[in-house]
PQR file of N, CA, C, O and H, with PARSE charges and radii, in Angstrom:
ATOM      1  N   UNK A   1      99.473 128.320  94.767 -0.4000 1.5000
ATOM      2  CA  UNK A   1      99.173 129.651  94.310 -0.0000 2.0000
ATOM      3  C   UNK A   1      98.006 129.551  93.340  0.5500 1.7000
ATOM      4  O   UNK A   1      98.106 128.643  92.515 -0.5500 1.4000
ATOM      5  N   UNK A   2      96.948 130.293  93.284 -0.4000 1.5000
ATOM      6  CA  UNK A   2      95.721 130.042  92.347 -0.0000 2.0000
ATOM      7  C   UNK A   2      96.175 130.723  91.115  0.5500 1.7000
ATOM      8  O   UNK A   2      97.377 130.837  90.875 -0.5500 1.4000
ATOM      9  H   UNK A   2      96.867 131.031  93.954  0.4000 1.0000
ATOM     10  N   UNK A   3      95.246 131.188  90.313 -0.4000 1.5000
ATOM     11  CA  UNK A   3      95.488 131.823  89.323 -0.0000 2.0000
ATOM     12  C   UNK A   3      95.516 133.552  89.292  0.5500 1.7000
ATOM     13  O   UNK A   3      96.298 134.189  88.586 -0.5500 1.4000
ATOM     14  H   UNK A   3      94.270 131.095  90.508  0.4000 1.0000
ATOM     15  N   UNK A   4      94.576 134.116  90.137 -0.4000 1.5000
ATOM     16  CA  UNK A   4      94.437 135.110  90.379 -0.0000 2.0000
ATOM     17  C   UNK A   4      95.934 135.966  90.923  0.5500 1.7000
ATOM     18  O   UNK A   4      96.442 136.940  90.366 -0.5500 1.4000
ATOM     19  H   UNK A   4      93.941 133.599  90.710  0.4000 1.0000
ATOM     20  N   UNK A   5      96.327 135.400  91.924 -0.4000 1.5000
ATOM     21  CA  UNK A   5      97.475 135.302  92.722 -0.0000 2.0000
ATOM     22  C   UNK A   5      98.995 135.373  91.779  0.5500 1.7000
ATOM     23  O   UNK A   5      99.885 136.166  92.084 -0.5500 1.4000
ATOM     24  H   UNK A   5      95.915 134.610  92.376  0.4000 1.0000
ATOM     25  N   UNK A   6      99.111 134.398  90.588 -0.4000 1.5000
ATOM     26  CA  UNK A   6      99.835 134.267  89.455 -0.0000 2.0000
ATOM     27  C   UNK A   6      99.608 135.539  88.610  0.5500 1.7000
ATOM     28  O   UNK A   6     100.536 136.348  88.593 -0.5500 1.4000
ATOM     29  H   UNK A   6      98.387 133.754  90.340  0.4000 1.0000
ATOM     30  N   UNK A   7      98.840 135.730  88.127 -0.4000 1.5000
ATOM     31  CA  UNK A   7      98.334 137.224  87.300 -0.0000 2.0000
ATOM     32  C   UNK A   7      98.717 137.951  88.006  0.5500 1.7000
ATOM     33  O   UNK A   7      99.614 138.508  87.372 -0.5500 1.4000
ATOM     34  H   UNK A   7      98.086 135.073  88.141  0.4000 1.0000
ATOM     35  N   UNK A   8      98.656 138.541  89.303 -0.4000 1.5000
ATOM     36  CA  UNK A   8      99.396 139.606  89.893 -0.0000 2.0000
ATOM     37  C   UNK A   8     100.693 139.712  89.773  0.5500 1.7000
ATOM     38  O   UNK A   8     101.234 140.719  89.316 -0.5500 1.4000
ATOM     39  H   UNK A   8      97.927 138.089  89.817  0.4000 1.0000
ATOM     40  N   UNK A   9     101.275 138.741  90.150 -0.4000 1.5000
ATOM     41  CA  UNK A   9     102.859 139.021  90.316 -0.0000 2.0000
ATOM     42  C   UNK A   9     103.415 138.579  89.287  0.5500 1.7000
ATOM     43  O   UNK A   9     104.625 138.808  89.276 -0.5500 1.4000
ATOM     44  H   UNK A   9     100.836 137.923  90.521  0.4000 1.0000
ATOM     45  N   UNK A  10     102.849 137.787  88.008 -0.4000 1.5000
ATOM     46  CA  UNK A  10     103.651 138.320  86.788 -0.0000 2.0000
ATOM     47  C   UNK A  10     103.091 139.086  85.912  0.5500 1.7000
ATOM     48  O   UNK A  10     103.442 139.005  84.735 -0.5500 1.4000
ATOM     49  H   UNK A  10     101.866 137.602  88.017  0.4000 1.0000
ATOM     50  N   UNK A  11     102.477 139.646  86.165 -0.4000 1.5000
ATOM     51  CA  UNK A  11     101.585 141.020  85.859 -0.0000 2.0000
ATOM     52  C   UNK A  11     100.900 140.349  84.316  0.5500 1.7000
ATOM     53  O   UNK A  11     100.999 140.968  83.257 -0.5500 1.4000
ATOM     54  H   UNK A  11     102.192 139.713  87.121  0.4000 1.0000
ATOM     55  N   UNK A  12     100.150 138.876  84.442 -0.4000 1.5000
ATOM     56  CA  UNK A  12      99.495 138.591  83.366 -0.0000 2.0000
ATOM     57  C   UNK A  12      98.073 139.407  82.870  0.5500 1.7000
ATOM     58  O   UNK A  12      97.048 139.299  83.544 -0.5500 1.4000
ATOM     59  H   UNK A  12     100.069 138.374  85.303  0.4000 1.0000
ATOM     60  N   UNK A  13      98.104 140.046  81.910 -0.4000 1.5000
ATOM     61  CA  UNK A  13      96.383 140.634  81.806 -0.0000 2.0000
ATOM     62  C   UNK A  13      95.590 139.136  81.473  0.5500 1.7000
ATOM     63  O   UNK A  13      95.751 138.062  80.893 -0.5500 1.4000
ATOM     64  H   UNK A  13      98.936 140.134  81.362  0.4000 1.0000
ATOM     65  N   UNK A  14      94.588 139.936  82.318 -0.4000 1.5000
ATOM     66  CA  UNK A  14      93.388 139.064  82.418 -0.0000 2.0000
ATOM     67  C   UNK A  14      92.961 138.386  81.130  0.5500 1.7000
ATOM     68  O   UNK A  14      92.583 137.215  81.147 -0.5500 1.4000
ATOM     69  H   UNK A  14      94.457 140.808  82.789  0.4000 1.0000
ATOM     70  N   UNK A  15      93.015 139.104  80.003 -0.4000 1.5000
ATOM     71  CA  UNK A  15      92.090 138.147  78.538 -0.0000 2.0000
ATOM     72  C   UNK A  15      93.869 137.696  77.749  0.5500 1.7000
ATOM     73  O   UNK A  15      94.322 137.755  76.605 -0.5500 1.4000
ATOM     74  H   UNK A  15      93.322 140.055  79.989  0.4000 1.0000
ATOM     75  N   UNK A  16      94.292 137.364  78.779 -0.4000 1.5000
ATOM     76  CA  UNK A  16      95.939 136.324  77.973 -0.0000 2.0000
ATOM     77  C   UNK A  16      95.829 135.444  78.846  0.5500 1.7000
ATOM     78  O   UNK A  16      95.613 135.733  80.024 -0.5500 1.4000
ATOM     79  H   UNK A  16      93.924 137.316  79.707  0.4000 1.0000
ATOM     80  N   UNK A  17      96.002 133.815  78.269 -0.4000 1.5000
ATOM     81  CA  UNK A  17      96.491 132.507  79.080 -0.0000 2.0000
ATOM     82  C   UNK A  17      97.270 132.859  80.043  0.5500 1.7000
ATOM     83  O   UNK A  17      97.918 133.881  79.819 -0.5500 1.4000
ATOM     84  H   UNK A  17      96.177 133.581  77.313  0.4000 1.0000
ATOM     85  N   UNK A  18      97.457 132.258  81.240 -0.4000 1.5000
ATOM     86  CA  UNK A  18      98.428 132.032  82.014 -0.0000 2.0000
ATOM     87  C   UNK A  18      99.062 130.856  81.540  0.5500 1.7000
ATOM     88  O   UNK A  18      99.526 130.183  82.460 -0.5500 1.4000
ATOM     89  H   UNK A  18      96.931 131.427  81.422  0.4000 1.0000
ATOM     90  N   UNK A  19      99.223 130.421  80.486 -0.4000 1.5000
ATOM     91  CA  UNK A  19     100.025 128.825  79.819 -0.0000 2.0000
ATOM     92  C   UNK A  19     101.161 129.635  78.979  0.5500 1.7000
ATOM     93  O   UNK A  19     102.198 129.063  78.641 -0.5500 1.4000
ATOM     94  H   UNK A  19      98.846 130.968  79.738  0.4000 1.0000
ATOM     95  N   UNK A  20     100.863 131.237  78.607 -0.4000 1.5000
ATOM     96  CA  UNK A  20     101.637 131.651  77.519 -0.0000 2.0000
ATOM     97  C   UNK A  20     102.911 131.996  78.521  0.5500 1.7000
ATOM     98  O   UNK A  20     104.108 132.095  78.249 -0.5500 1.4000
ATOM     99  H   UNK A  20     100.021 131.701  78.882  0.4000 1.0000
ATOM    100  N   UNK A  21     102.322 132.120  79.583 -0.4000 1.5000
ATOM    101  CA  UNK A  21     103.614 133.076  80.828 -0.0000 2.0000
ATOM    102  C   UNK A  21     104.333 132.027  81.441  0.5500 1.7000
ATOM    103  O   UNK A  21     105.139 132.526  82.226 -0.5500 1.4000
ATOM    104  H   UNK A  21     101.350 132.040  79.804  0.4000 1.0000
ATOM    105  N   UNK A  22     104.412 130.564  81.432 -0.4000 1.5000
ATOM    106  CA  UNK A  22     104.640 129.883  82.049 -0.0000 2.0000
ATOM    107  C   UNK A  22     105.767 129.373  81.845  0.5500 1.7000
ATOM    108  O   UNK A  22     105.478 128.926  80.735 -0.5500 1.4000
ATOM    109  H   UNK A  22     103.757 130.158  80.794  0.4000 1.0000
ATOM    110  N   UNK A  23     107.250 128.935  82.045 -0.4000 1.5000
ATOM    111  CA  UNK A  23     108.579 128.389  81.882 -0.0000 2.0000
ATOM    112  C   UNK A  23     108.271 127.332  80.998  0.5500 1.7000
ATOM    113  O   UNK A  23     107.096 126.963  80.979 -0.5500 1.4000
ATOM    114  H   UNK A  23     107.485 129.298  82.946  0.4000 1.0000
ATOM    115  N   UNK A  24     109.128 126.743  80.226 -0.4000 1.5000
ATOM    116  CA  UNK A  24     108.800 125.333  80.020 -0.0000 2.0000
ATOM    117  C   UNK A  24     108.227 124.451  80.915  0.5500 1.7000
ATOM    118  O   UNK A  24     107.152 123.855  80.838 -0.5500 1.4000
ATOM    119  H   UNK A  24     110.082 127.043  80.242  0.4000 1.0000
ATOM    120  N   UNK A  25     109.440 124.436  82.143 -0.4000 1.5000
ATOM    121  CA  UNK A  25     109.368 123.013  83.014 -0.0000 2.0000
ATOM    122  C   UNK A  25     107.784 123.410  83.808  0.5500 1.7000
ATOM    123  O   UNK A  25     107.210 122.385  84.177 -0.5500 1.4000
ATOM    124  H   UNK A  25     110.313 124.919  82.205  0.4000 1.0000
ATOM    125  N   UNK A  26     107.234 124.343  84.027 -0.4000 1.5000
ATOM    126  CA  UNK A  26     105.701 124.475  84.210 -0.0000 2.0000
ATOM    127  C   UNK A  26     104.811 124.094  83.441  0.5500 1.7000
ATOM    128  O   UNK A  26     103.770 123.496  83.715 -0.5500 1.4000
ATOM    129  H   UNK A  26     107.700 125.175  83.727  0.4000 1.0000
ATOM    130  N   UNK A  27     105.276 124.497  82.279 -0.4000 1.5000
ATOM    131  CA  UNK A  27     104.361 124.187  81.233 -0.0000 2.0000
ATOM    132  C   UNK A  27     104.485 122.506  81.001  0.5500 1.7000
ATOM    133  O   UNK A  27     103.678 122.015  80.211 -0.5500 1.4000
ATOM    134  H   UNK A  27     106.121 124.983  82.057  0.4000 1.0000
ATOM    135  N   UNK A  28     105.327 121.737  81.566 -0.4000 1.5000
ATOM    136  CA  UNK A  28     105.170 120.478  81.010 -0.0000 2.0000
ATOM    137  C   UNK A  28     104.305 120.011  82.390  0.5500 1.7000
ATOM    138  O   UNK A  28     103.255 119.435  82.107 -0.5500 1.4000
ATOM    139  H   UNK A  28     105.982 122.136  82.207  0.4000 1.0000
ATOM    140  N   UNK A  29     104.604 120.183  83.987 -0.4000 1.5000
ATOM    141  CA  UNK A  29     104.131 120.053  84.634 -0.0000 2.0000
ATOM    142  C   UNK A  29     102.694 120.149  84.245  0.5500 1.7000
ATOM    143  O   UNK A  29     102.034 119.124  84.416 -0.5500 1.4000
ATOM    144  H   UNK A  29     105.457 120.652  84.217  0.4000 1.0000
ATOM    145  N   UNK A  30     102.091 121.192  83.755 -0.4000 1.5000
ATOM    146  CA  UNK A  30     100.894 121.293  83.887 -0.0000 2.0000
ATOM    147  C   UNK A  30     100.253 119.896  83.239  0.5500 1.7000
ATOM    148  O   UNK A  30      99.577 119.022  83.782 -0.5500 1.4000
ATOM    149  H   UNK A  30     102.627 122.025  83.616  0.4000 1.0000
ATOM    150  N   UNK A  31     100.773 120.036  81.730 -0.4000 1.5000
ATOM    151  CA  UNK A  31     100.803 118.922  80.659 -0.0000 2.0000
ATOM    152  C   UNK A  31     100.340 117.484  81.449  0.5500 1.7000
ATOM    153  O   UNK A  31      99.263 116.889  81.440 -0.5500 1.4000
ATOM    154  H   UNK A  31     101.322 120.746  81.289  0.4000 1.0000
ATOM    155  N   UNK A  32     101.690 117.173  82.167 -0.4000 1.5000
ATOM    156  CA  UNK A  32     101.187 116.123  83.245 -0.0000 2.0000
ATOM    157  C   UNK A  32     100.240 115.678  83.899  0.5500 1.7000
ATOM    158  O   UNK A  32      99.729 114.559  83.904 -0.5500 1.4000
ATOM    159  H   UNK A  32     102.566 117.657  82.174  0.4000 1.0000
ATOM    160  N   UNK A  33      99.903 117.036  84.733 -0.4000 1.5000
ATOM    161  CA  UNK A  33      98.854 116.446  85.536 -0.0000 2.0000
ATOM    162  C   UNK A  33      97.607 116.691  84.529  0.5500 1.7000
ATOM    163  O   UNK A  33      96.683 115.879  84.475 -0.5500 1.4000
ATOM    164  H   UNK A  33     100.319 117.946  84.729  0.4000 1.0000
ATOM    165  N   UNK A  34      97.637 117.669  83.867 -0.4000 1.5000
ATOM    166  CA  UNK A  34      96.006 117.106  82.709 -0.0000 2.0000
ATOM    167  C   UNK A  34      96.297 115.939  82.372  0.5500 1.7000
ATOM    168  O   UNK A  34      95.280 115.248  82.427 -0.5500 1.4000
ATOM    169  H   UNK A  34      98.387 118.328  83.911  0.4000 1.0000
ATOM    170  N   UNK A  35      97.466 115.180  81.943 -0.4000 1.5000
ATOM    171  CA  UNK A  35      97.106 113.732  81.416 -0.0000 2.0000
ATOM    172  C   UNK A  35      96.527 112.549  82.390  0.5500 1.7000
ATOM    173  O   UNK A  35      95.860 111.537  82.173 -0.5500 1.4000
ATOM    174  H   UNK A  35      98.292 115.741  81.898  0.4000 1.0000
ATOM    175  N   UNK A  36      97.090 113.144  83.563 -0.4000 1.5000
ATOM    176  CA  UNK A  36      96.874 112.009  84.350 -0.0000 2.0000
ATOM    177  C   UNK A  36      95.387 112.441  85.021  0.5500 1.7000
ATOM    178  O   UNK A  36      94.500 111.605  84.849 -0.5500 1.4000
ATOM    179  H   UNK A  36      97.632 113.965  83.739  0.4000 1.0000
ATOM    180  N   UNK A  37      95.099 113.409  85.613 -0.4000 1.5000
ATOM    181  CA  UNK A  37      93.448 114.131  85.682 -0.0000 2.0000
ATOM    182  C   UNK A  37      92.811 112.972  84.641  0.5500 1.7000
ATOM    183  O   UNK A  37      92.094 112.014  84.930 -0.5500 1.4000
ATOM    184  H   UNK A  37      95.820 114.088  85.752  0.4000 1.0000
ATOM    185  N   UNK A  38      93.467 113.513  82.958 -0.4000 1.5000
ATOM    186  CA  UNK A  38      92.423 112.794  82.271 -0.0000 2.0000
ATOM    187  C   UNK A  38      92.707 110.923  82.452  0.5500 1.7000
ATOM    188  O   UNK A  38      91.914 109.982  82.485 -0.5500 1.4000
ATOM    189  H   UNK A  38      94.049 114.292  82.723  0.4000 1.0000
ATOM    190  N   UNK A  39      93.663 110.971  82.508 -0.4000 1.5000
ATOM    191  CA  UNK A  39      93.275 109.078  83.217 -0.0000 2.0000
ATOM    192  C   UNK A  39      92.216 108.708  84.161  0.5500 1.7000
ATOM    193  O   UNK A  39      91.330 107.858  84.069 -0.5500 1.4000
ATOM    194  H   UNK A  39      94.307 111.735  82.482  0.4000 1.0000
ATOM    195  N   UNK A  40      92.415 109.269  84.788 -0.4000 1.5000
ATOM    196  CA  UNK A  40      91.510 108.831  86.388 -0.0000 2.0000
ATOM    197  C   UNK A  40      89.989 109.359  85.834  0.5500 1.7000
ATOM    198  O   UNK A  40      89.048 108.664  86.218 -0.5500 1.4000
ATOM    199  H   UNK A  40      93.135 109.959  84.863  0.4000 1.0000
ATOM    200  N   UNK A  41      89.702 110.371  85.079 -0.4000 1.5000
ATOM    201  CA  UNK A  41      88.371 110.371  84.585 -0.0000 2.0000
ATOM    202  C   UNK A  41      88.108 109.582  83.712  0.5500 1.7000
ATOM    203  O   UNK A  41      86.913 109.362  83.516 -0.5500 1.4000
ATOM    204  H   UNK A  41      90.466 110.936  84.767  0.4000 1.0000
ATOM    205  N   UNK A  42      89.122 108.875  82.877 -0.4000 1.5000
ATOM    206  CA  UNK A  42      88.547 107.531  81.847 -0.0000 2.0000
ATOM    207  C   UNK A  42      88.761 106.642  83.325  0.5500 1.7000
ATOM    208  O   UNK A  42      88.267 105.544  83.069 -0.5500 1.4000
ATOM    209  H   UNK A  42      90.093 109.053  83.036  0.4000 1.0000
ATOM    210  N   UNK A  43      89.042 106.627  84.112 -0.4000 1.5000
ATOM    211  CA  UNK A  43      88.673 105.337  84.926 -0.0000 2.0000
ATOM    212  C   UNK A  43      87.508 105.495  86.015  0.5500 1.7000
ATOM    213  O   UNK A  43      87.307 104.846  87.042 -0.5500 1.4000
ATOM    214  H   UNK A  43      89.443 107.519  84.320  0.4000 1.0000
ATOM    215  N   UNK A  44      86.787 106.600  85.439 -0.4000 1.5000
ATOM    216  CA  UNK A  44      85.559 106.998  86.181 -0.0000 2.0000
ATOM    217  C   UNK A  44      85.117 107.663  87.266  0.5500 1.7000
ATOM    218  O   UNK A  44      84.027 107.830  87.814 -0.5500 1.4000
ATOM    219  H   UNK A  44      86.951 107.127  84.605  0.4000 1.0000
ATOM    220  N   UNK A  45      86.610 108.117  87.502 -0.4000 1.5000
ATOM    221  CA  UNK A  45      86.445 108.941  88.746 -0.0000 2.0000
ATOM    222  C   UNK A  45      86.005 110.123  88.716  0.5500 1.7000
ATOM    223  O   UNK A  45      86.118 110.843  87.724 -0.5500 1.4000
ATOM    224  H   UNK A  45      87.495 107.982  87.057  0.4000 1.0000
ATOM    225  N   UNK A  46      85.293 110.571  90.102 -0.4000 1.5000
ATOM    226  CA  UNK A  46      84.819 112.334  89.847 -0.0000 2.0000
ATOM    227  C   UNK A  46      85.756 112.985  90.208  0.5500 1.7000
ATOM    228  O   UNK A  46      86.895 112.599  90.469 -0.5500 1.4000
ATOM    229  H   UNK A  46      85.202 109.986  90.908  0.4000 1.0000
ATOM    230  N   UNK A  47      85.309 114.041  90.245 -0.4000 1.5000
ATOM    231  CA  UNK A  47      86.189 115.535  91.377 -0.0000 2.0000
ATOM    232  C   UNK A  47      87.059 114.957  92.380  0.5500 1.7000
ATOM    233  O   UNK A  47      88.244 114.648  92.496 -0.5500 1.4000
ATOM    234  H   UNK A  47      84.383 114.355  90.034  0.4000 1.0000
ATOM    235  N   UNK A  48      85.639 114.929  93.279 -0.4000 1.5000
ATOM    236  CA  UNK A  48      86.240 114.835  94.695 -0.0000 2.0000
ATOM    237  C   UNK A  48      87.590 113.687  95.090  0.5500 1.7000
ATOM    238  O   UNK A  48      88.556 113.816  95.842 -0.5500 1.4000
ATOM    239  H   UNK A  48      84.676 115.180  93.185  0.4000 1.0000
ATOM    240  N   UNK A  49      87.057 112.342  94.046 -0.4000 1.5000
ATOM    241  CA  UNK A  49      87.912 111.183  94.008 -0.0000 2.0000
ATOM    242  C   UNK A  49      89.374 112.044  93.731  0.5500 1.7000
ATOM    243  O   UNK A  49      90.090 112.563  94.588 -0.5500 1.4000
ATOM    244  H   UNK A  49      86.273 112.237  93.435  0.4000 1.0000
ATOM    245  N   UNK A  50      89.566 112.019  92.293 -0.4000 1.5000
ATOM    246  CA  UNK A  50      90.826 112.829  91.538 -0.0000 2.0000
ATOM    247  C   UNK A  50      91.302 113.698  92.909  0.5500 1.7000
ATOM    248  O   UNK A  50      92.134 113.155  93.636 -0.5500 1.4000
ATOM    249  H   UNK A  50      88.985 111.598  91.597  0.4000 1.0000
ATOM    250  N   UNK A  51      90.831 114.935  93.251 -0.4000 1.5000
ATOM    251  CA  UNK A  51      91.237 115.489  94.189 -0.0000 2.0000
ATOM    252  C   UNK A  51      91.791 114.603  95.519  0.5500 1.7000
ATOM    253  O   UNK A  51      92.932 114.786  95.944 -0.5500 1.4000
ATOM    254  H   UNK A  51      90.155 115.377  92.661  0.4000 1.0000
ATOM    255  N   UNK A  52      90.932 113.690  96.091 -0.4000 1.5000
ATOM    256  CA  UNK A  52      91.872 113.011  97.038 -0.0000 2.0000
ATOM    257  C   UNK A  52      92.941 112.211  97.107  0.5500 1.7000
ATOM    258  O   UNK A  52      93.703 112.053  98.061 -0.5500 1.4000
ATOM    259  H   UNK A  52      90.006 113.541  95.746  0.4000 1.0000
ATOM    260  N   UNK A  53      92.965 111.567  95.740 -0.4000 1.5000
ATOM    261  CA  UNK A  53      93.925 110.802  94.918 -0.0000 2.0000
ATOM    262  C   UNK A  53      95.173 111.941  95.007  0.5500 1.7000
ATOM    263  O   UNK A  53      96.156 111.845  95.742 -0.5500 1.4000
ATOM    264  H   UNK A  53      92.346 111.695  94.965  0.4000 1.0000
ATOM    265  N   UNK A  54      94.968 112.713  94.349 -0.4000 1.5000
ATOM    266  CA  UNK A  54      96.251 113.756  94.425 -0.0000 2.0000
ATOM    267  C   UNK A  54      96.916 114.284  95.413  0.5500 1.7000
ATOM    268  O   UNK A  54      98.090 114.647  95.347 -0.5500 1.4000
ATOM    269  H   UNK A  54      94.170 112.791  93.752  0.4000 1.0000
ATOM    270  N   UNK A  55      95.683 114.402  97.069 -0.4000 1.5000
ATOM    271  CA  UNK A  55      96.163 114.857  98.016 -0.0000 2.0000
ATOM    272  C   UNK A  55      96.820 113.888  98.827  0.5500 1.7000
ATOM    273  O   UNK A  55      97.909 114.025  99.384 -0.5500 1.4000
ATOM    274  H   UNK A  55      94.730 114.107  97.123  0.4000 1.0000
ATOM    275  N   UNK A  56      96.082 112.919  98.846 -0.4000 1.5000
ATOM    276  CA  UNK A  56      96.721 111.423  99.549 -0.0000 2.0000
ATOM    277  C   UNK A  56      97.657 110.960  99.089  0.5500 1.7000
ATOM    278  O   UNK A  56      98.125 110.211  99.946 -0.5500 1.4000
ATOM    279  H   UNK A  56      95.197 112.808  98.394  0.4000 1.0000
ATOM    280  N   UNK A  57      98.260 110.942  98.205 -0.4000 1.5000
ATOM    281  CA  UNK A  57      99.100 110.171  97.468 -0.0000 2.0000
ATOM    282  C   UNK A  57     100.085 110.715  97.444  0.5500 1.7000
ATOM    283  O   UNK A  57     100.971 110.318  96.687 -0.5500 1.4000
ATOM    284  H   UNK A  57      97.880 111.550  97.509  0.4000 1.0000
ATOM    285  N   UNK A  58     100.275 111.841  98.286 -0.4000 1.5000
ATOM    286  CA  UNK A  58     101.377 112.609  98.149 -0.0000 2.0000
ATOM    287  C   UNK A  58     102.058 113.291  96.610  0.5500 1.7000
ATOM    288  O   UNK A  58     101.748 112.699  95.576 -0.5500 1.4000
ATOM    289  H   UNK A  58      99.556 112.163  98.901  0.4000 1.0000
ATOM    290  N   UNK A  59     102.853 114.364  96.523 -0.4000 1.5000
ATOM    291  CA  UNK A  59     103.117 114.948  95.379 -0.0000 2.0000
ATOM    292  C   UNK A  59     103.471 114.462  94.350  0.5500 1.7000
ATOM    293  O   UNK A  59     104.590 113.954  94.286 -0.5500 1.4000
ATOM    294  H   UNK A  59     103.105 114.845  97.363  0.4000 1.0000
ATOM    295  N   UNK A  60     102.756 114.476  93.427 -0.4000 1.5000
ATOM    296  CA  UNK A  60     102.819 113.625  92.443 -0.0000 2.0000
ATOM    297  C   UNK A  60     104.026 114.261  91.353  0.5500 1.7000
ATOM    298  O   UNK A  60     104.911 113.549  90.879 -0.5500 1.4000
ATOM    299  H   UNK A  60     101.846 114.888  93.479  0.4000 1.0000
ATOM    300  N   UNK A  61     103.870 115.825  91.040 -0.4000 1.5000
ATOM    301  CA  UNK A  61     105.069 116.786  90.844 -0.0000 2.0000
ATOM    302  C   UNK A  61     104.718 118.065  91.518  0.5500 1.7000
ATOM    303  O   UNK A  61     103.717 118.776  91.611 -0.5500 1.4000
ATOM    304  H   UNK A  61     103.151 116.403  91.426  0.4000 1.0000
ATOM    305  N   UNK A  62     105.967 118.072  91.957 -0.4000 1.5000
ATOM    306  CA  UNK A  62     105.965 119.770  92.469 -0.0000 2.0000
ATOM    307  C   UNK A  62     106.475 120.848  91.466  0.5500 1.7000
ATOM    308  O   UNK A  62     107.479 120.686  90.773 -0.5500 1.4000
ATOM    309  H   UNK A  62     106.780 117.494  91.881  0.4000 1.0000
ATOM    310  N   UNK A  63     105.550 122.167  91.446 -0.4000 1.5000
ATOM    311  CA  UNK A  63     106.055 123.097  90.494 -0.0000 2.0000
ATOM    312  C   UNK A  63     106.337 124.348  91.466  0.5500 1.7000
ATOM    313  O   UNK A  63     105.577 124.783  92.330 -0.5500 1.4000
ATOM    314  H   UNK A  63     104.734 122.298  92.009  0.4000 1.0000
ATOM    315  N   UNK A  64     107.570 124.803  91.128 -0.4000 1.5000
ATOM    316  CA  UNK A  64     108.123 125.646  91.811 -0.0000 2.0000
ATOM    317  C   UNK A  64     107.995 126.446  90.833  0.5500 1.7000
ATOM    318  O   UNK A  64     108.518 126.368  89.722 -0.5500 1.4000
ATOM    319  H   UNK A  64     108.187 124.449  90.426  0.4000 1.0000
ATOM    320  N   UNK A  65     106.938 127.623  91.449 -0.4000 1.5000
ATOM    321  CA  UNK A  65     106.917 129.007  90.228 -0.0000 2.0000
ATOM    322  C   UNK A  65     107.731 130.008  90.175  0.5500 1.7000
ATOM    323  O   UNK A  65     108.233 129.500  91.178 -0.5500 1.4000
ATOM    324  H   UNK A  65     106.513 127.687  92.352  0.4000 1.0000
ATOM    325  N   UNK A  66     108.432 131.040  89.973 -0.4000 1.5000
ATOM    326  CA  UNK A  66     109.533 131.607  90.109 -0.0000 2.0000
ATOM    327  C   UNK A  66     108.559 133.017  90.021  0.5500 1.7000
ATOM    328  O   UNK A  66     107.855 133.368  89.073 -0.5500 1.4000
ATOM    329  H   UNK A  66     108.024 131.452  89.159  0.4000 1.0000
ATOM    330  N   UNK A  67     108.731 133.600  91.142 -0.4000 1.5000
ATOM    331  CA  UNK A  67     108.261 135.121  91.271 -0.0000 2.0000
ATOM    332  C   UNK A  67     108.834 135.876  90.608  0.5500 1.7000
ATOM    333  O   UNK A  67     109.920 135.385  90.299 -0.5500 1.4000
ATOM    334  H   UNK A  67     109.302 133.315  91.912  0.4000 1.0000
ATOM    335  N   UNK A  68     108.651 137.146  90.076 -0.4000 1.5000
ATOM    336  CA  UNK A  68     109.661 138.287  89.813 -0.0000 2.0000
ATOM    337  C   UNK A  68     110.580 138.863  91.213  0.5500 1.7000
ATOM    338  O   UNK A  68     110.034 138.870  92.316 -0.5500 1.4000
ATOM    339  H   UNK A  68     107.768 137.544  90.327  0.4000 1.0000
ATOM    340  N   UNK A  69     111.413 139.139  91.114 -0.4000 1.5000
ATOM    341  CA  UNK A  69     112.270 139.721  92.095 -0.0000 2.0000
ATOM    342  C   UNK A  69     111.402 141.066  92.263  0.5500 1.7000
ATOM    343  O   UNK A  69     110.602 141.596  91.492 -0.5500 1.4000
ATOM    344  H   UNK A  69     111.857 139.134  90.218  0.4000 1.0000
ATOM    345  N   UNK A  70     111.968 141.527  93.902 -0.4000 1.5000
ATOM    346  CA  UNK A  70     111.413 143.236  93.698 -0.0000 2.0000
ATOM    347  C   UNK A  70     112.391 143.994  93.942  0.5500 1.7000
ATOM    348  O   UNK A  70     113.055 143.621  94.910 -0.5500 1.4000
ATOM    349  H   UNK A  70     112.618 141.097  94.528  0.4000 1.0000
ATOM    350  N   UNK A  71     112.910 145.366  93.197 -0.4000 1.5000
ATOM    351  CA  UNK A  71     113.665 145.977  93.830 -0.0000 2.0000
ATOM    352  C   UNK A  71     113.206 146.638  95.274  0.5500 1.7000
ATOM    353  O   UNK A  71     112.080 147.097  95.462 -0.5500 1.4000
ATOM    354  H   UNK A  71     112.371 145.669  92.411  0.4000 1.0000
ATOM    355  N   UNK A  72     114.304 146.612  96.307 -0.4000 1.5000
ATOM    356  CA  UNK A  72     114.345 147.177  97.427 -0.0000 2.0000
ATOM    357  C   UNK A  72     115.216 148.981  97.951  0.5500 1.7000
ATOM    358  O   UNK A  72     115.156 149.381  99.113 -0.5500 1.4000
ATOM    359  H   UNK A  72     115.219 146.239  96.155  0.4000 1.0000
TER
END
């Protein structure tokens, strides 16, 4: 889910973090993968590297975001 996509359905306004709306266990997820992002750039890697590293390597953590319910 991007960010744009997230702001809709928990109805984040645009000039507030999406870090403030986030559960804990997201919020540590995120935590994670910036630390480890920032590893692989102290070990010199670019973008594209980091990015394939993450895709190849299979899930490193999965974050399950929790939608709002809708009434029906």
């Amino acid at each position: 889910m991007n960010s744009t996509k997230l702001r809709k359905v928990r109805s984040i306004p645009r000039d507030e973090p999406i870090t403030h709306y986030l559960t804990s266990e997201e919020a540590e997820a995120v935590r994670l993968i910036k630390q480890r992002v920032t590893t692989f750039l102290g070990a010199g890697m670019d973008y594209q590297q980091i990015k394939n590293v993450l895709n190849i390597k299979g899930v490193i953590l999965q974050i399950t975001l929790k939608l709002p319910t809708t009434a029906k």
